[in-house]
Structures are given as structure tokens and as C-alpha cells.
C-alpha positions as a printed Julia matrix, in Angstrom:
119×3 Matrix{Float64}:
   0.0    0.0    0.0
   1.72   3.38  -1.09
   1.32   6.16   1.4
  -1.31   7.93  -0.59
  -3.55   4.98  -0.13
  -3.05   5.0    3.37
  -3.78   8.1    4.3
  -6.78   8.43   1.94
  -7.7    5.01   3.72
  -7.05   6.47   7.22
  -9.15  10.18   5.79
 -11.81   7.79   5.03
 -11.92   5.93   8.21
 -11.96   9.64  10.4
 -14.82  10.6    8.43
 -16.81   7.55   9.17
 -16.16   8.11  12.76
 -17.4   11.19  12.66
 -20.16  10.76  11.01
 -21.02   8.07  13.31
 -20.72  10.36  16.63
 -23.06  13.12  14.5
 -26.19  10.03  14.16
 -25.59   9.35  17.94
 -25.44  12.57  19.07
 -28.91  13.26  17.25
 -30.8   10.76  18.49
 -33.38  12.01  21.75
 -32.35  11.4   25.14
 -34.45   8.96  26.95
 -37.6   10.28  28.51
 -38.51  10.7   32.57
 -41.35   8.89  33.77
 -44.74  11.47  33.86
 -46.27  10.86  37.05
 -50.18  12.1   37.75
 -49.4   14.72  40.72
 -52.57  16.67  42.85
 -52.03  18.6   45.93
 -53.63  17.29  49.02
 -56.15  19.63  51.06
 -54.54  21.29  54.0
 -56.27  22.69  56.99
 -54.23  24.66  59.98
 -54.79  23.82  63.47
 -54.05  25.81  66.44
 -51.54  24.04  68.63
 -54.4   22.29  71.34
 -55.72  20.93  68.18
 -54.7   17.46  66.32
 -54.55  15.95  62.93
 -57.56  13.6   62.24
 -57.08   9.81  61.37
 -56.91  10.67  57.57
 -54.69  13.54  57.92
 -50.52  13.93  58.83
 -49.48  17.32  60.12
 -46.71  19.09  58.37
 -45.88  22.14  60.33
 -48.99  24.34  61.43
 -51.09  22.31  58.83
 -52.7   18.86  58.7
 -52.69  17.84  55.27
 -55.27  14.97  54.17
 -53.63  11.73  53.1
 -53.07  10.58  49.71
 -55.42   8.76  47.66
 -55.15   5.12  47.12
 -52.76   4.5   44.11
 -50.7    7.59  44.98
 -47.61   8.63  47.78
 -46.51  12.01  48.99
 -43.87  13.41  47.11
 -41.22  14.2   50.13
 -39.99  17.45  50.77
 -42.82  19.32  48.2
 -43.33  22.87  48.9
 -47.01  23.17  48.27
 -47.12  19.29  49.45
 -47.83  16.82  46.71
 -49.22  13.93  45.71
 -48.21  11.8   42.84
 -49.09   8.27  41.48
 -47.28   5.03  41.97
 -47.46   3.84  38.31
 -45.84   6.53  35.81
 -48.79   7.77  33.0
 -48.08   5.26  29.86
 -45.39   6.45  27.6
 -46.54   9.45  24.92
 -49.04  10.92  27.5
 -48.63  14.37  28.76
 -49.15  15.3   32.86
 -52.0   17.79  33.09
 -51.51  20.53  35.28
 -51.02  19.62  39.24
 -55.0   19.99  40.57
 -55.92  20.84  43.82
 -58.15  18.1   45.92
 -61.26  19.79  47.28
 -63.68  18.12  49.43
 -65.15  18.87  52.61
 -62.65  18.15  55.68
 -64.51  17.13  58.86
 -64.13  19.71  61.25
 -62.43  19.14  64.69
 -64.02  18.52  67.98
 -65.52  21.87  69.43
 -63.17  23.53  71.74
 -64.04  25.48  74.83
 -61.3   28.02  76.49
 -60.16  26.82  79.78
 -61.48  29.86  82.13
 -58.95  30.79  84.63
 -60.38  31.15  87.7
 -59.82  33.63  90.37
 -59.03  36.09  87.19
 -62.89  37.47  87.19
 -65.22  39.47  89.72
């Protein structure tokens, strides 16, 4: 092989290579999962108060638990809600809807009185 050939060979050879990075580079990047996502009803409570049964308190609030088929998203500022099983693939999340519902309301609380205080 002359040296001409080779380095026409070796030319040849680059440009394949490059080419090759180019198609590989161009293809998409794999997609994220697309969960469903609500945010859970929230009521605050005074500090004598407490969360109900369905509810968990996050700071001054007691925030309802999540629906069956769905977990809170930890450390979501509004908190969130989002399903287990990701939406199939080509389907877009809607926007992030608010639950509404009523909430019952807590037991009815009567001010302790202190006594000696009045005439």
C-alpha cells in the first residue's frame, strides 16, 4: 500500500467516525417517567388541636392523606401527591389539581377559664 492509499484510507476511516458520533449525538435522550401529581387539602390547626385519622401534620397544617394509588412526594413545597405507576409512555401530565372536598371539622373547643381572674 503506497502512502497515498493509506492516508486516503485512514481520511476515510476519520470521516466515518465522525459521522457516526453526529447520528448518535442526534438521536433524543431517553424520557422521565410522567407521574399524575394533585395537591392534598390542607387545613391549619391551632396548637391544642390534632390531625384527624386521615390527615398527617406538616408544620402548622394537617394535610389529608393521599389517595389510594398515589404517595406524597417528600420534601414538596405546596405538598404533593403523585401516582405510583408513571402515565403510559406518549401521555402528557395535566396541570397539578388541587383536591377539594369537605374536611370534617375538629371537635368543638371550649377556652379553659382561669379562675380567680374574674369578679
Amino acid at each position: 500500500m503506497t502512502p497515498f492509499a493509506r492516508s486516503l484510507a485512514l481520511l476515510a476511516g476519520l470521516c466515518l467516525a465522525a459521522q457516526a458520533d453526529a447520528v448518535l449525538a442526534q438521536q433524543a435522550p431517553p424520557q422521565k417517567a410522567v407521574h399524575d401529581q394533585y395537591e392534598p387539602s390542607k387545613v391549619r390547626r391551632t396548637r391544642l388541636q390534632e390531625c384527624l385519622r386521615d390527615e398527617e401534620p406538616a408544620g402548622a397544617y394537617c394535610i389529608k392523606l393521599c389517595q389510594k394509588g398515589y404517595q406524597l412526594v417528600p420534601k414538596s413545597d405546596p405538598p404533593r401527591c403523585r401516582s405510583i405507576e408513571p402515565l403510559p409512555p406518549g401521555q402528557l401530565g395535566g396541570p397539578i389539581r388541587k383536591e377539594t372536598g369537605a374536611q370534617a371539622k375538629p371537635s368543638d373547643f371550649k377556652p379553659r377559664t382561669l379562675s380567680g381572674g374574674e369578679k
